[in-house]
C-alpha positions as CSV (number, residue, x, y, z in Angstrom):
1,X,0.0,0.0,0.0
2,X,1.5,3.5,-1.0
3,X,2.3,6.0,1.6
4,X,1.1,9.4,1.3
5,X,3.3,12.4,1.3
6,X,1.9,16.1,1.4
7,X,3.7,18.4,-0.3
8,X,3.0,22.2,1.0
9,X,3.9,25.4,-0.5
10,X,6.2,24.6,-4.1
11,X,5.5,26.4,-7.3
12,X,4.6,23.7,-10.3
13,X,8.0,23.2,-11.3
14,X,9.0,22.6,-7.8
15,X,6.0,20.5,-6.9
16,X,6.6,18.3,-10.3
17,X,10.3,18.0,-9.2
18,X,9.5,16.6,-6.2
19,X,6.4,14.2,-7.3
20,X,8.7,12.8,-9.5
21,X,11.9,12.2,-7.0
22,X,9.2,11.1,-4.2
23,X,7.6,8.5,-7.5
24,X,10.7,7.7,-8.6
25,X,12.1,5.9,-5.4
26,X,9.2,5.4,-3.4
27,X,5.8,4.1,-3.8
28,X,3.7,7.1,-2.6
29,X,1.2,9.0,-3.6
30,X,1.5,12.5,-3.5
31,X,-0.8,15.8,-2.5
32,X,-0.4,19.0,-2.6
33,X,-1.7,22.2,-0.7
34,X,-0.7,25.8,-0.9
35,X,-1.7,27.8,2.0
36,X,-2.0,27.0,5.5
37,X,-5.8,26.0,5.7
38,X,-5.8,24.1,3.0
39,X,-2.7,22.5,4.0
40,X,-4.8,22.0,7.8
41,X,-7.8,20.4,5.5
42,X,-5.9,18.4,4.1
43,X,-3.7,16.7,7.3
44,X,-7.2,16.4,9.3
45,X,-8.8,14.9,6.1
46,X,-6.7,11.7,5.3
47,X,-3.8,9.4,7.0
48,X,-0.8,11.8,5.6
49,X,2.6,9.4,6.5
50,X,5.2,12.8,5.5
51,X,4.7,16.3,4.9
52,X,7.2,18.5,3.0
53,X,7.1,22.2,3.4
54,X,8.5,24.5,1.2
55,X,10.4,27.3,3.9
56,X,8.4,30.2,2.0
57,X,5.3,29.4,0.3
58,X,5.2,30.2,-3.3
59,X,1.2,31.2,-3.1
60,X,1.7,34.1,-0.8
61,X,5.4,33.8,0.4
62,X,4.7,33.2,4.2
63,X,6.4,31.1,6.1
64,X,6.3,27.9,6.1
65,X,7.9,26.9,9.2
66,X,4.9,28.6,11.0
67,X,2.9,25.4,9.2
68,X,5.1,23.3,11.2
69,X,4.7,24.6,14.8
70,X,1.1,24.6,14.0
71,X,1.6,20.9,13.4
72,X,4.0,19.9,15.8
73,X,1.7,22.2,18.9
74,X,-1.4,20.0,17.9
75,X,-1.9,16.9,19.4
76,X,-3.9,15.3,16.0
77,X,-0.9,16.4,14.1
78,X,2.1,16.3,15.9
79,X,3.4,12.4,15.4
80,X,2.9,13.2,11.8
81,X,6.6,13.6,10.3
82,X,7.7,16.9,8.8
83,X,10.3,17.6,6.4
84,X,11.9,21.3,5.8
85,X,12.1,21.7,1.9
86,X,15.2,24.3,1.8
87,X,18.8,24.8,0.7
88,X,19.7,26.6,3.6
89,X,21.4,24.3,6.8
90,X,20.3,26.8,9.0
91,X,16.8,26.6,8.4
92,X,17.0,23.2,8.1
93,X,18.5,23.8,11.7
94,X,15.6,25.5,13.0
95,X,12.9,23.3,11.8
96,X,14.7,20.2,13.7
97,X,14.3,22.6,16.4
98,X,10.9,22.7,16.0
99,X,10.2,19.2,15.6
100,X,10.5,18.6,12.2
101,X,13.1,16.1,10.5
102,X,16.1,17.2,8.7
103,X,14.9,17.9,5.6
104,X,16.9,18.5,2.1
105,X,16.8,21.1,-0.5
106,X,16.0,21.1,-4.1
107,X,19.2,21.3,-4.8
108,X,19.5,17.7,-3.1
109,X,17.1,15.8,-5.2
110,X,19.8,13.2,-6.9
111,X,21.2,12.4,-3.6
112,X,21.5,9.4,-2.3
113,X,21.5,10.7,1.1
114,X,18.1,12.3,0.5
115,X,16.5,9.2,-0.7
116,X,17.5,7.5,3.0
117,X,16.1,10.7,4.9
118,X,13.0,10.1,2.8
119,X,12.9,6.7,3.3
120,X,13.6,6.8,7.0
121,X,10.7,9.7,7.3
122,X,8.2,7.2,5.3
123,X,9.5,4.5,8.1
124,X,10.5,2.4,5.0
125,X,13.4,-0.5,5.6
């Protein structure tokens, strides 16, 4: 049975980017939202196994890391793993700070040490 990944905040090229590197290694199925509430809809909607978060949405360019405290302060949502979409370490930083996984940036889409982030996230052996 696939797992289900969320992806929250990416432009299209970004969003098809991912879909395809999530696709390509895993089997998942994959959302997308672009705001907070739909991004809340969503989560409380469905069994979600790994949200990714882009650190500024492309919709309206607020921050995504404000998704994940929302998340990680709720008790429905908080066992729910959270990745930080960013290039930046020391966001990347922050949102493990937060609760979230160490993420990867688009940057690190070929790498083989993003596919076992992903993979250990997803709670894939």
């Amino acid at each position: 049975m696939p797992k289900t990944v969320l992806s929250v905040g990416q432009c299209r090229p970004d969003n098809a980017a991912l879909s395809h590197f999530l696709k390509s290694n895993f089997d998942v199925e994959v959302l997308t939202s672009d705001l907070p509430d739909d991004t809340q809809a969503t989560i409380s909607g469905q069994q979600i196994d790994l949200v990714l978060i882009n650190r500024k949405l492309d919709a309206d360019y607020s921050d995504g890391m404000e998704i994940l405290k929302s998340m990680k302060a709720s008790e429905a949502t908080a066992a729910i793993p959270v990745m930080l979409v960013s290039n930046f370490p020391e966001w990347q930083e922050k949102a493990v700070a937060e609760g979230a996984v160490y993420g990867f940036g688009k940057s690190e889409l070929t790498s083989a040490e993003t596919v076992d982030r992903v993979r250990s996230a997803l709670k894939l052996t």
